[in-house]
N, C-alpha and C positions, 0 to 999 in steps of 0.2 A: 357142239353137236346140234342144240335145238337152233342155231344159227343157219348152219344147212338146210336141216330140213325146212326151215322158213323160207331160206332161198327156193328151195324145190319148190316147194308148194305156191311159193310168189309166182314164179316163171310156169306153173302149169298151169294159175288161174287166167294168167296172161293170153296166154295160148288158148284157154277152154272159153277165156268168155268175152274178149277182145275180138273184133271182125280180121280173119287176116291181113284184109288190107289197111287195116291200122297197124298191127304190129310189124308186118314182115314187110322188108323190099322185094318187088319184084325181078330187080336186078340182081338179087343176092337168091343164096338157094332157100329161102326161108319158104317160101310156096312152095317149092320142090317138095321140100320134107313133109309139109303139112298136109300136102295133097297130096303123095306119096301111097302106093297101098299099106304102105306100114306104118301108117300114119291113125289106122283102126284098128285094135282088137273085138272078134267075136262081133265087129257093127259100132262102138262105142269110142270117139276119140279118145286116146292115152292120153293125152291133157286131164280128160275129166276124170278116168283113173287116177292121176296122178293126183288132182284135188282132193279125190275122197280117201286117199292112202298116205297121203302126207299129212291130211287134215288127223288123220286117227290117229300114227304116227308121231304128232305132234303133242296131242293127248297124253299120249301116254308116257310120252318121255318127262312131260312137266308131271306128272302122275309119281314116274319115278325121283323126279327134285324132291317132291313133296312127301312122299311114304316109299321109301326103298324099299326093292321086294325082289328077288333072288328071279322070279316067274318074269315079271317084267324085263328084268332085264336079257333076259332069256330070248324074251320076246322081241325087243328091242333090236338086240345083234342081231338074230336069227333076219328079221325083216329088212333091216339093213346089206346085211348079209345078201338076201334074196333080189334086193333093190339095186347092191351094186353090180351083180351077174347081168342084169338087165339093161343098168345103164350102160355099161359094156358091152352086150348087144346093138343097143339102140347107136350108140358111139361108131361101132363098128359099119353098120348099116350105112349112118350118115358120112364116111368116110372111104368107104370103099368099095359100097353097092351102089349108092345114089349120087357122092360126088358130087354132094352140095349140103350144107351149114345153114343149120338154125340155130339163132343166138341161142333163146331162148330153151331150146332143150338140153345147148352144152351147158347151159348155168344148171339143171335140172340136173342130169344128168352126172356132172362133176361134183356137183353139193350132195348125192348120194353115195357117189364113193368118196369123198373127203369126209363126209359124215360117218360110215363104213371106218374108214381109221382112226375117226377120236374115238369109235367105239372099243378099238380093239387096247385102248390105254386108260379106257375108263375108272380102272381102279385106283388109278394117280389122281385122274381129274376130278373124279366123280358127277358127270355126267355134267361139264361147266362148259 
């Protein structure tokens, strides 16, 4: 799981602190997306969301490696949970409103719902 979210959080720092025309072709829909108006919440790129909610995220699930606690994980699902609804928005956007691909947010994007299902088996793995 903390695998994904590392992915996620890799590919949104990419996006939040990379110039686009380092990351993205302009041949490819990568600047579509980026420059897209869904490309901000409330003013704020989701990239940079993405850094500071994968960063926390990320916290806490080594939090739970280290002291299991019933609240955490709670917490855990739940925001994964919340995370993979979105990704599935943003997914959808990129595919059938905008009709153009950014690498870098399907890696985001797929590492929160693949993260989403090791959570949902946790009790096997125990958060590995």
């Amino acid at each position: 799981m903390l695998i994904f979210i590392f992915a996620a959080l890799a590919s949104s720092a990419i996006l939040a602190f990379e110039p686009l025309s380092v990351v993205c072709n302009a041949e490819q829909g990568c600047s579509l997306v980026q420059n897209s108006v869904y490309a901000h919440t409330f003013g704020i790129k989701n990239s940079i969301y993405g850094v500071g909610i994968f960063s926390l995220l990320s916290a806490i699930v080594i939090l739970q490696i280290l002291k299991p606690g019933k609240n955490k994980e709670k917490l855990i699902k739940l925001s994964l949970f919340v995370g993979m609804l979105i990704a599935i928005y943003f997914l959808f956007l990129q595919i059938f409103v905008l009709k153009a691909y950014c690498k870098y947010c399907f890696v985001a994007d797929l590492s929160v719902i693949a993260a989403y299902g090791v959570s949902l088996f946790e009790k096997k793995i125990k958060f590995i």
